[in-house]
One Martini backbone bead per residue (centre of mass of N, CA, C, O) as a GRO file, in nm:
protein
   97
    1UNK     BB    1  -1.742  -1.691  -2.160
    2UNK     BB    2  -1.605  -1.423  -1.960
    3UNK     BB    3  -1.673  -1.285  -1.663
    4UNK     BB    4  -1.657  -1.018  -1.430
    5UNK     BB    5  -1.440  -0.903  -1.240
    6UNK     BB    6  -1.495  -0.786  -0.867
    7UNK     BB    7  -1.232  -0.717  -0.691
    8UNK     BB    8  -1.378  -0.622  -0.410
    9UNK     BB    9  -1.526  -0.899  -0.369
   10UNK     BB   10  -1.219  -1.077  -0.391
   11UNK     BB   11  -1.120  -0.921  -0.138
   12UNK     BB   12  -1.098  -0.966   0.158
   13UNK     BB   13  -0.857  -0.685   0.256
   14UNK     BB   14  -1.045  -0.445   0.318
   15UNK     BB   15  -1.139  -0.487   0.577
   16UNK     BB   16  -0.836  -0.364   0.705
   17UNK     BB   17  -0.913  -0.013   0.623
   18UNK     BB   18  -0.825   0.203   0.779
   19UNK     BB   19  -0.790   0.517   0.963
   20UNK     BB   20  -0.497   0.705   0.873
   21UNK     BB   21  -0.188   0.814   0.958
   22UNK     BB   22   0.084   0.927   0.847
   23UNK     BB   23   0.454   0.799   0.961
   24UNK     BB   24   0.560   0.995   0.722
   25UNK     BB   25   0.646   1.204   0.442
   26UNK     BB   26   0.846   0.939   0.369
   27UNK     BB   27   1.037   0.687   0.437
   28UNK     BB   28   1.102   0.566   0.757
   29UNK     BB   29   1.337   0.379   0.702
   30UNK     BB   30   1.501   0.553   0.545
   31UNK     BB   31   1.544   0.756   0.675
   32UNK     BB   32   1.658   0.577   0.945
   33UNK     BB   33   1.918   0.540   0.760
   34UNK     BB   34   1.988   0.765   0.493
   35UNK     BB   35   1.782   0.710   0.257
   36UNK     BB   36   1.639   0.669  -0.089
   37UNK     BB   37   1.328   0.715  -0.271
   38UNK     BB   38   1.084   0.689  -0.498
   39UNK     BB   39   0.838   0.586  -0.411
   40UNK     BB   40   0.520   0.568  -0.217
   41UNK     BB   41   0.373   0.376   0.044
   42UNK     BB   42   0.054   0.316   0.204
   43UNK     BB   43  -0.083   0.200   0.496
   44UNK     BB   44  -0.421   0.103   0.535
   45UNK     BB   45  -0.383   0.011   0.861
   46UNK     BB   46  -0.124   0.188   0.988
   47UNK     BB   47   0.052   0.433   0.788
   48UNK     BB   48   0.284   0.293   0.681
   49UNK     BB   49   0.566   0.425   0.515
   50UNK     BB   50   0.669   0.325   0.198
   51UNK     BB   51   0.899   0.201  -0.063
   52UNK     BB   52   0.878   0.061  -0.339
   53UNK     BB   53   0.986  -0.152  -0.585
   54UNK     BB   54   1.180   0.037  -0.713
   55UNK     BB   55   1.321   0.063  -0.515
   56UNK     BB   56   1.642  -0.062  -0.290
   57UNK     BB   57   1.410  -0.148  -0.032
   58UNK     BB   58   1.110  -0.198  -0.041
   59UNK     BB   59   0.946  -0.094   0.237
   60UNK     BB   60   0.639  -0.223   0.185
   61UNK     BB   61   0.690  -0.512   0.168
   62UNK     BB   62   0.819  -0.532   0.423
   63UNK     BB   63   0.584  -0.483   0.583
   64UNK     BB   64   0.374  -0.689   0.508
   65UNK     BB   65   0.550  -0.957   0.580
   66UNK     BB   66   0.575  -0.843   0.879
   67UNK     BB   67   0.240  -0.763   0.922
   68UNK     BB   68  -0.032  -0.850   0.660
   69UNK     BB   69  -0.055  -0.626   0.560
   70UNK     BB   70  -0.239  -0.610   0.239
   71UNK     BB   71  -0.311  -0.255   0.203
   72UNK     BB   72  -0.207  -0.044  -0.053
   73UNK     BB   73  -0.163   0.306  -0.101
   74UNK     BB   74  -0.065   0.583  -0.263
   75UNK     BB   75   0.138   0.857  -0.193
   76UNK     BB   76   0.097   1.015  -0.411
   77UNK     BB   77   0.011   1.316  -0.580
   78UNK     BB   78  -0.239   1.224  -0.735
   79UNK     BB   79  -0.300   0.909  -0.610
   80UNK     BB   80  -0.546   0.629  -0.556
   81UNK     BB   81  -0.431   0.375  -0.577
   82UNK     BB   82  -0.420   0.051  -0.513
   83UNK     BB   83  -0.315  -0.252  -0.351
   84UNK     BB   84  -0.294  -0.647  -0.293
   85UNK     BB   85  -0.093  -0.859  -0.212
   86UNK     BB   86  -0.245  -1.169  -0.163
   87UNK     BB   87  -0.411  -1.106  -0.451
   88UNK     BB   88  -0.302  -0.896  -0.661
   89UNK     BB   89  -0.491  -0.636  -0.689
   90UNK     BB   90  -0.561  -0.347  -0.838
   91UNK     BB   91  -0.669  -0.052  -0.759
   92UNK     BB   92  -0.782   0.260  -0.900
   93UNK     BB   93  -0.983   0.269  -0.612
   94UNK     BB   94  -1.022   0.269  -0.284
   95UNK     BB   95  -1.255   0.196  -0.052
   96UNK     BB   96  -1.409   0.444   0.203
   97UNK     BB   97  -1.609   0.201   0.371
   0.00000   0.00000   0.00000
């Protein structure tokens, strides 16, 4: 029989979530390069917007990579999904608290 894992417990990386302002309403490393991307995320540390692992630049995953930021939240509008990259964990929604 196996036990279900509660993904908030497991996740040392939650404790980096702080109350962030987003760094650009766009992918801001696209913007200054003047490239295009598909979907956002932002980081939970630091507010760093980046384009997704679909997109041709990957900047969320390239900024977790530089910066340790572990904690990345979908910047789509009616999306609250979390990921913690060191994880790999999903959340529904991440902890507000």
């Amino acid at each position: 029989m196996s036990e279900a894992i509660d993904e908030k417990t497991s996740c040392q990386h939650l404790s980096q979530i702080q109350k962030v302002t987003p760094s650009a309403e766009g992918c801001e490393d696209c913007l200054r390069i003047g490239d295009t991307w598909l979907h956002l995320r932002i980081c939970e540390t630091c507010g760093h917007v980046g384009c997704c692992d679909s997109s041709k630049n990957k900047h969320a995953t390239k900024h977790f990579h530089a910066s340790g930021h572990a904690i990345i939240k979908s910047f789509q509008p009616g999306e609250e999904w979390g990921w913690c990259y060191v994880d790999e964990l999903f959340f529904e929604e991440l902890p507000t608290d």
